[in-house]
C-alpha positions as CSV (number, residue, x, y, z in Angstrom):
1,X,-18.5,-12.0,-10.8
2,X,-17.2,-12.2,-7.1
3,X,-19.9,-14.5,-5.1
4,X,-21.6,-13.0,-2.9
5,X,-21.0,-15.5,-0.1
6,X,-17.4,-14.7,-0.5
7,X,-17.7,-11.1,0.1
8,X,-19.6,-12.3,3.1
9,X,-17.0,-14.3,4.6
10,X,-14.3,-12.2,4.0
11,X,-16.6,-9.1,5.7
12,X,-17.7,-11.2,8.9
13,X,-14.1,-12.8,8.9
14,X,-12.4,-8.8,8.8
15,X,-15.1,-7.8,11.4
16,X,-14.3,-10.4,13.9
17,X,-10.5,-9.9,13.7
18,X,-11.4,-6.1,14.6
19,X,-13.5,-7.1,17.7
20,X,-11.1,-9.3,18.9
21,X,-8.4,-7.1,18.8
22,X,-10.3,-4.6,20.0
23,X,-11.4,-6.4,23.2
24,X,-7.9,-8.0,24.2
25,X,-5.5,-5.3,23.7
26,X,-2.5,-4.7,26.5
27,X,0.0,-1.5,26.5
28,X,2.1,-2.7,24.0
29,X,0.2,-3.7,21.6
30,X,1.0,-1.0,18.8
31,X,1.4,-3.2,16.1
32,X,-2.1,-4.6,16.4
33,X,-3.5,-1.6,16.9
34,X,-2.1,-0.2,13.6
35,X,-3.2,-3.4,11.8
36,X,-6.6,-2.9,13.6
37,X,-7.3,0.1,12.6
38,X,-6.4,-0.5,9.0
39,X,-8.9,-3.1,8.5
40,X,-11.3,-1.0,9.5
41,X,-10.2,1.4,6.9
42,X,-10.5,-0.9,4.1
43,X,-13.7,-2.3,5.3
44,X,-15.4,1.0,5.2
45,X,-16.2,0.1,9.5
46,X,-14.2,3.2,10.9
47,X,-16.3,3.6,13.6
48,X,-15.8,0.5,15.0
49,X,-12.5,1.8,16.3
50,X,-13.6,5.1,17.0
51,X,-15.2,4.9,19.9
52,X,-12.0,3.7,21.5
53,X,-9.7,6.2,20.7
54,X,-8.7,7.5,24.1
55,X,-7.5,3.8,24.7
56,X,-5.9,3.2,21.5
57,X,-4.2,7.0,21.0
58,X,-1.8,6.3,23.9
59,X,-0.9,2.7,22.7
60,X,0.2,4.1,19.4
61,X,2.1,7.4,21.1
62,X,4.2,5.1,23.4
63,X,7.4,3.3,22.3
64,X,8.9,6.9,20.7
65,X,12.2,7.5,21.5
66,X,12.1,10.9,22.8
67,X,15.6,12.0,21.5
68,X,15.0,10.6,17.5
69,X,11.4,11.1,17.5
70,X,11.9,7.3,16.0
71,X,10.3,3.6,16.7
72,X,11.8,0.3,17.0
73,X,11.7,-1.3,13.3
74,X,12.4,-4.6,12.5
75,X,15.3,-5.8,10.8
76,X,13.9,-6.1,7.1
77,X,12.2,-2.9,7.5
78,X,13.6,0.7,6.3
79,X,13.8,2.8,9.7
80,X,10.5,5.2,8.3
81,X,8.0,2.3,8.4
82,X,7.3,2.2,11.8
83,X,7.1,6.1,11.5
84,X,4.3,6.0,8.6
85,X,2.5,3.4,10.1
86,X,1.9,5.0,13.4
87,X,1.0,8.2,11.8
88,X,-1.1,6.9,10.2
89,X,-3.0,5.3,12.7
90,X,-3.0,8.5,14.9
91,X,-4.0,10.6,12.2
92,X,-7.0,8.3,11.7
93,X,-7.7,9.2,15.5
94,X,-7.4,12.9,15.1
95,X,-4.1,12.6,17.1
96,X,-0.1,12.9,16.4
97,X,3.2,12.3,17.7
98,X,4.5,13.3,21.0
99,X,7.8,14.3,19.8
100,X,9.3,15.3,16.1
101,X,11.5,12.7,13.8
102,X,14.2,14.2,13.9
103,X,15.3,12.3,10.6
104,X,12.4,14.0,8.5
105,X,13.7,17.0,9.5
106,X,16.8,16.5,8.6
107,X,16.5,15.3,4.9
108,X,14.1,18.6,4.3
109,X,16.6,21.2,6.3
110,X,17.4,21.9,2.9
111,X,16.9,21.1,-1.2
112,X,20.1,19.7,-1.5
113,X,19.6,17.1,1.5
114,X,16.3,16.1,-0.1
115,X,17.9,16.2,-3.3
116,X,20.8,13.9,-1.9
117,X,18.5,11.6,0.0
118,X,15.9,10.6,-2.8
119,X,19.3,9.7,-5.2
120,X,20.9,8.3,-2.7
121,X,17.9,5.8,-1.9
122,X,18.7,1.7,-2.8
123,X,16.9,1.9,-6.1
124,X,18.2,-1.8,-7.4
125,X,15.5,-2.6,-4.9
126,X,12.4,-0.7,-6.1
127,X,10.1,-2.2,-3.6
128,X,11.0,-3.4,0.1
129,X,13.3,-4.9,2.0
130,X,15.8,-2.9,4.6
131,X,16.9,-0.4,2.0
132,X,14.0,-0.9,-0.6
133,X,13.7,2.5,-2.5
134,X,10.0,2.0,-2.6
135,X,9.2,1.7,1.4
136,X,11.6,4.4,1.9
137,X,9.6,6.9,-0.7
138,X,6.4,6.0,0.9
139,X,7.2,6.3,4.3
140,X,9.0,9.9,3.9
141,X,6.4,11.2,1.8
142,X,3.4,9.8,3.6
143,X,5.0,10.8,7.2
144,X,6.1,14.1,5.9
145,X,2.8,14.8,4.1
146,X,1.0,14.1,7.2
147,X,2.9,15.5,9.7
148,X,2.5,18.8,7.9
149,X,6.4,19.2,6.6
150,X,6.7,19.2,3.4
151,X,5.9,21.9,0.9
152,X,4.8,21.4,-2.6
153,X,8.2,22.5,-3.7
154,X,9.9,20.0,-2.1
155,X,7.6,17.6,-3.6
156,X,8.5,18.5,-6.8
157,X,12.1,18.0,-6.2
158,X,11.3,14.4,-5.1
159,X,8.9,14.4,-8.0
160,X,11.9,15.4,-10.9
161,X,14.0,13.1,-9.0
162,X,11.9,9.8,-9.4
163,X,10.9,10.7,-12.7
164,X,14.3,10.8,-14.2
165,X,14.3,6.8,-12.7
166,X,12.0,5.4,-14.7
167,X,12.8,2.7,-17.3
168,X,12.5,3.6,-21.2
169,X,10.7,0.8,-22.0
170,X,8.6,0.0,-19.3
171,X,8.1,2.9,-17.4
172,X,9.1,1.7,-14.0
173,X,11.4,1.8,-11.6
174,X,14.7,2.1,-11.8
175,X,16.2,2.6,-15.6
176,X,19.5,1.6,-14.2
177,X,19.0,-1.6,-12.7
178,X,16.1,-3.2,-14.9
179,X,17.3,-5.8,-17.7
180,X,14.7,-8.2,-17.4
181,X,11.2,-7.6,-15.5
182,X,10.9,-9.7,-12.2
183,X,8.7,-9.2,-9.2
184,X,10.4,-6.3,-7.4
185,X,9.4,-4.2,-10.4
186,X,6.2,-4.8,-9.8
187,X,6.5,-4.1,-6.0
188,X,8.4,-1.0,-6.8
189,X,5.9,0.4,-9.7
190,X,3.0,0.1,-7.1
191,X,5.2,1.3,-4.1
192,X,6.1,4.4,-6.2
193,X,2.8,4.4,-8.0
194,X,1.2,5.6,-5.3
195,X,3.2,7.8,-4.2
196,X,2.1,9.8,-7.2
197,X,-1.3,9.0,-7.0
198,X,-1.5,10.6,-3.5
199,X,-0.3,13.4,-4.8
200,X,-1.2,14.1,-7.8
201,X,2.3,13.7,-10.2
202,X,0.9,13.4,-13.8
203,X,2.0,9.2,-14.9
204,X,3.0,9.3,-19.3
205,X,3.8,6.1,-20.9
206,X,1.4,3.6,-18.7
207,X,1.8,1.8,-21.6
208,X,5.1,0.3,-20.1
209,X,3.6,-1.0,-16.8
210,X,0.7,-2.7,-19.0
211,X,3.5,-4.2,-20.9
212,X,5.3,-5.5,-17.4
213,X,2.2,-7.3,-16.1
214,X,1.9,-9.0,-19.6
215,X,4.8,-10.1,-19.6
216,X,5.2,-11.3,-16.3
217,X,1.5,-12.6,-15.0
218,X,1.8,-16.4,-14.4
219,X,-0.9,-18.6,-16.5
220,X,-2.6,-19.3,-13.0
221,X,-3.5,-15.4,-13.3
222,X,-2.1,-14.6,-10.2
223,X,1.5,-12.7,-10.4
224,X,3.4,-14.8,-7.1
225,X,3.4,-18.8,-7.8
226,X,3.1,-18.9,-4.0
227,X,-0.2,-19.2,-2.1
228,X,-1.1,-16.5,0.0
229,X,0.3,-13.6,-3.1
230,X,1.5,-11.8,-1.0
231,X,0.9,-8.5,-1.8
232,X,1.8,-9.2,-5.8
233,X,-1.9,-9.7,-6.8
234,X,-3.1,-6.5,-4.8
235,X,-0.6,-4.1,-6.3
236,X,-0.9,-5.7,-10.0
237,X,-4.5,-5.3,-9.9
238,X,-4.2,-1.4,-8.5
239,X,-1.9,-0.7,-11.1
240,X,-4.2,-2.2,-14.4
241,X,-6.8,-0.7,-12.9
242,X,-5.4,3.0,-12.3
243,X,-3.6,3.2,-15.5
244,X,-6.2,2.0,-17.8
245,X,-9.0,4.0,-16.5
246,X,-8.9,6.6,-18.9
247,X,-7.4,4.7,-21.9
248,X,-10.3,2.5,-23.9
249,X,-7.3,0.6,-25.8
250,X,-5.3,-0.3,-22.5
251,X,-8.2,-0.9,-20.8
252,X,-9.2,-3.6,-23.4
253,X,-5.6,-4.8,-22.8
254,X,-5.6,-5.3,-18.6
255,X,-9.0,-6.8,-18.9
256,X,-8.0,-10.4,-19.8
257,X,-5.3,-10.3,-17.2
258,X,-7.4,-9.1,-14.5
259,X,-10.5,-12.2,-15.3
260,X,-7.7,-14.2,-14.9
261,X,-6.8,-12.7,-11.7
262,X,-10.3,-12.7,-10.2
263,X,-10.9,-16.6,-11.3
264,X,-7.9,-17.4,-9.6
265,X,-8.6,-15.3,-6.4
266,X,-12.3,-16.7,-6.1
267,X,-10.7,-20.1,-6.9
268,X,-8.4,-19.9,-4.2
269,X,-10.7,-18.3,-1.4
270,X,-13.3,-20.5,-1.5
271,X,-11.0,-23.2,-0.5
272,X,-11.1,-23.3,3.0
273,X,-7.3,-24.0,3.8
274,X,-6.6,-21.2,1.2
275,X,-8.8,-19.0,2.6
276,X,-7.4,-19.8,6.3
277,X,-4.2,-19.0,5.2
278,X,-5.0,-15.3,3.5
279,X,-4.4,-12.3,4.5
280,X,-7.7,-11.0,4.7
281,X,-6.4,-6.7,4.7
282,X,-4.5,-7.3,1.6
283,X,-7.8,-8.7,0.1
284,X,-10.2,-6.4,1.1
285,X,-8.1,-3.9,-1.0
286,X,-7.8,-6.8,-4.1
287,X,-11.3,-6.9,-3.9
288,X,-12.4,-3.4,-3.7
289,X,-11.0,-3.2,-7.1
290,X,-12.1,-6.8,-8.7
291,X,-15.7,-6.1,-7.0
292,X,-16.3,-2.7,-9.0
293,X,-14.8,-4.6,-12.3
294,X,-17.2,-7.5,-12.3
295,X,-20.0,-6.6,-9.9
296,X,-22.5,-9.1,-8.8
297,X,-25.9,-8.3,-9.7
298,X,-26.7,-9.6,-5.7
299,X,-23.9,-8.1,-4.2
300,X,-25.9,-5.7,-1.9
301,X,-23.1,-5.1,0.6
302,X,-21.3,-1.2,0.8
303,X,-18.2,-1.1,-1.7
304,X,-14.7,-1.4,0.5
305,X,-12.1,1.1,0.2
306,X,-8.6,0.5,-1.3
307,X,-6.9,2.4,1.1
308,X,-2.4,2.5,1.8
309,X,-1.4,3.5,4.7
310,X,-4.3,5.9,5.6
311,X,-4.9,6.9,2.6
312,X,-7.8,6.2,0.5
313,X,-6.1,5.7,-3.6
């Protein structure tokens, strides 16, 4: 079970962040507005940012470069982040961009250049980094998606392409450059995961991503020997949980490895230096999941939301 107390904190910790951002935000502040409004998000608490959209719209809109239609990235980010994550926010808002990306439009001027663009994509990095395949898939199929540009044929093409990636033996991504499981395998089955949970791509063989997470969960139960996870523990615990759902046997499998997980999550959070160190969005979505697994009998607080990048998965 997830104390009660815990969930508490973590709610009244999320809550304050939002207020403060809220209440000391200047013209440039895009990046905390995106991270703003995506703790909301998770914690269910969208209308604590609503009421401040006409402030918040205009953050978010500025900083486009009027010729691209792109944003300023940083340096270990694929150019289409910045892209996603203010669309994102602005679609949360009821609001959009003030000029097209150029770049979206043109990998789908045609199916060959979306064809030649999803093979071309880095996939000995499945996950992130500047050329990660995973953040690239995400934030062209997201942005695309929301922006209203892609058809559902040209999802398919991106759909036949992926699929034909994916490794034998354990399913993930990519069957080319996987010899021995490591972390970025992880990143990239979650990265790509939800890609087809958003929309919809039928997943075979999640026998092979049941068998990664075996095989490379640490005894603490957490999946990163590092304190904060990172993201490791989030997207480990999204995938057990999504692929197992409807599978009794692999279900029975995932649930040893996801009590370990929640022990060492409530372990480390009620530390106080652990917990000043977390990243509290990250665990709202951990424990949206672990929360519904093992549910407190006294846990009389609204379930959270395991929401990606505006979407609810």
């Amino acid at each position: 079970m997830i104390p009660v107390k815990l969930v508490r904190r973590i709610r009244d910790t999320a809550r304050a962040r939002i207020a403060r951002a809220l209440d000391d935000l200047e013209p440039d502040d895009r990046e905390k507005v995106i991270g703003t409004i995506a703790l909301a998000h998770r914690l269910g608490r969208l209308d604590l940012v609503l009421p401040r959209r006409e402030r918040l719209i205009p953050i978010l809109q500025q900083g486009q470069d009027g010729a691209s239609g792109g944003f300023p990235h940083e340096e270990w980010h694929v150019p289409l982040v910045p892209v996603l994550l203010t669309v994102t926010g602005l679609r949360v808002l009821g609001a959009g961009l003030l000029h097209p990306v150029r770049e979206l439009e043109r990998i789908l001027s045609s199916d060959e250049a979306l064809r030649d663009w999803v093979e071309s994509l880095d996939w000995s990095h499945p996950w992130g980094g500047p050329t990660g395949a995973g953040h690239n898939l995400i934030s062209f199929t997201y942005s695309a998606d929301d922006l209203g540009l892609i058809s559902q044929a040209q999802l398919e093409i991106i759909r036949q392409v992926v699929e034909a990636g994916r490794d034998d033996v354990y399913g993930v991504w990519h069957r080319d450059h996987l010899k021995t499981p490591e972390m970025m395998h992880l990143g990239g089955a979650f990265a790509t995961g939800i890609v087809y949970a958003r929309f919809g791509w039928p997943l075979d063989r999640p026998e092979g991503t049941v068998k990664l997470l075996e095989e490379i969960q640490l005894p603490t139960g957490s999946w990163n020997e590092n304190w904060p996870a990172g993201s490791a523990d989030m997207d480990a615990t999204w995938l057990l949980e999504r692929y197992t759902r409807h599978d009794a046997a692999l279900r029975r499998r995932a649930m040893p490895m996801l009590e370990r997980c929640a022990e060492y999550t409530v372990k480390r959070l009620t530390d106080p230096d652990d917990f000043a160190k977390a990243a509290i969005d990250t665990h709202l979505n951990l424990l949206s999941i672990l929360r519904a697994l093992f549910p407190n009998p006294n846990d009389d607080l609204p379930p959270w939301r395991f929401v990606m990048f505006g979407q609810e998965l």
